[in-house]
Structures are given as C-alpha cells and as structure tokens.
C-alpha positions in Angstrom: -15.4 -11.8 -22.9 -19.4 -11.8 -21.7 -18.5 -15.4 -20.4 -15.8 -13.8 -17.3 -18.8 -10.6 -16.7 -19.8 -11.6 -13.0 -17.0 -13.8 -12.6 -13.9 -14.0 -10.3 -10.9 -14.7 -12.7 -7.2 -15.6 -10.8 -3.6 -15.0 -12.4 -0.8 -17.0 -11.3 1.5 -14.2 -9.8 4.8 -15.8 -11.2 2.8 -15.0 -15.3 2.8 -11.0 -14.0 5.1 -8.9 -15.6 8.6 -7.7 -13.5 8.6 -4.2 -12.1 10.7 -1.6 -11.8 12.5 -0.7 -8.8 10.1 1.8 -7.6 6.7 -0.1 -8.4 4.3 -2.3 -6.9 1.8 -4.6 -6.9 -0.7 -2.8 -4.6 -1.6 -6.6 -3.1 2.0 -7.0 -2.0 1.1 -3.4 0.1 -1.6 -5.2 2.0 -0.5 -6.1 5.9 2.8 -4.4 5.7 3.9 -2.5 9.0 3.9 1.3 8.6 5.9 3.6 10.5 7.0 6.9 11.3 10.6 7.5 12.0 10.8 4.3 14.1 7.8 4.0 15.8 5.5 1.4 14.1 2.0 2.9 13.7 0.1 0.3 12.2 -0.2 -2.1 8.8 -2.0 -1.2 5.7 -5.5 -2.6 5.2 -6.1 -1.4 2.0 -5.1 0.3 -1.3 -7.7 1.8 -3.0 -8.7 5.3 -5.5 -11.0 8.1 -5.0 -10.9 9.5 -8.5 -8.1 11.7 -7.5 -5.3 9.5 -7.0 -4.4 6.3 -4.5 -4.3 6.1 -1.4 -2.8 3.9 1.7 -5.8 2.8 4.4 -3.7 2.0 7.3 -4.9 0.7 10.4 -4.4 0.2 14.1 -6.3 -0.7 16.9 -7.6 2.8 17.9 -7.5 4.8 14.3 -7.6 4.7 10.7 -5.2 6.4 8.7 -5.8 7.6 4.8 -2.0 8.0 3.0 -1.8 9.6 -0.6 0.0 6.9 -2.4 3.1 9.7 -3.5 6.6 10.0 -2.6 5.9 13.7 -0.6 4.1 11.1 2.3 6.0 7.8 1.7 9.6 8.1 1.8 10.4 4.3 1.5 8.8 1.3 0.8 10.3 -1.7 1.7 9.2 -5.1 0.3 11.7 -7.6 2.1 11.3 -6.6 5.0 7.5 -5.8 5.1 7.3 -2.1 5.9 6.6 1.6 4.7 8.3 4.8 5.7 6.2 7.8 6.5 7.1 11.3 5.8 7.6 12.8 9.2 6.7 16.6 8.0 3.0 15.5 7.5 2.4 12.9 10.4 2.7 13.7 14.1 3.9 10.6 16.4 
C-alpha cells in the first residue's frame, strides 16, 4: 500500500457497488440544479465534511449556499433529471 501514498488512483464507476434507493455517490451530486419549491437557486459545487456531518456547497452567481446533507433540508433528490429539492421551512426564496 506505501506504493499508492501520494498517488491519484481511478475506479471504473461501472466496478462500484449498486445503491440503495435513497443513496448516492456524492460525485453524481456535483453540478446538479438545486431549487426551492420551483425556483431554481443554483447547482451544487461541492460535497464535503466538517467533522459534524456533510454538507451541500451550492452556488450561484451572487451567493454561496452551505446545505446539511439530511432529509430535514433536502426533501428530494433527483438523479435523472439532475436536481435537488430544498426544504422550504429553512430557505427563504
């Protein structure tokens, strides 16, 4: 294992295991449009930890936006067709 310390090492993504319905590969997260109700409020740059738990760094032209990665803030994520539902309760529009 010394041999990969320092190194970049790549995966084939069709040798990953199958997930469950309600899990993800947080690099199939990156660029999806977020929005709230409707109203598209930008994509996700990043997912990333900060000892605590996940979180979504979502973007848009003017502001940055930092989502716990739980279902109390994300209500839906949708692979297919490239997008995340925010929880209204905690996000003005």
């Amino acid at each position: 294992m010394k041999k990969l310390v320092g190194k970049f090492v790549y995966l084939d993504k069709s040798k990953l295991p199958i997930l469950d319905r309600k899990q993800f590969y947080y690099n199939d997260l990156i660029n999806l449009n977020v929005f709230i109700k409707k109203k598209n409020i930008g994509k996700v740059l990043n997912v990333k930890n900060h000892g605590a738990g996940d979180y979504l760094e979502i973007s848009d032209i003017k502001n940055e936006l930092l989502v716990p990665f739980n279902n109390d803030h994300i209500l839906e994520i949708d692979l297919k067709n490239r997008k995340i539902l925010l929880n209204p309760q905690y996000y003005e529009i």
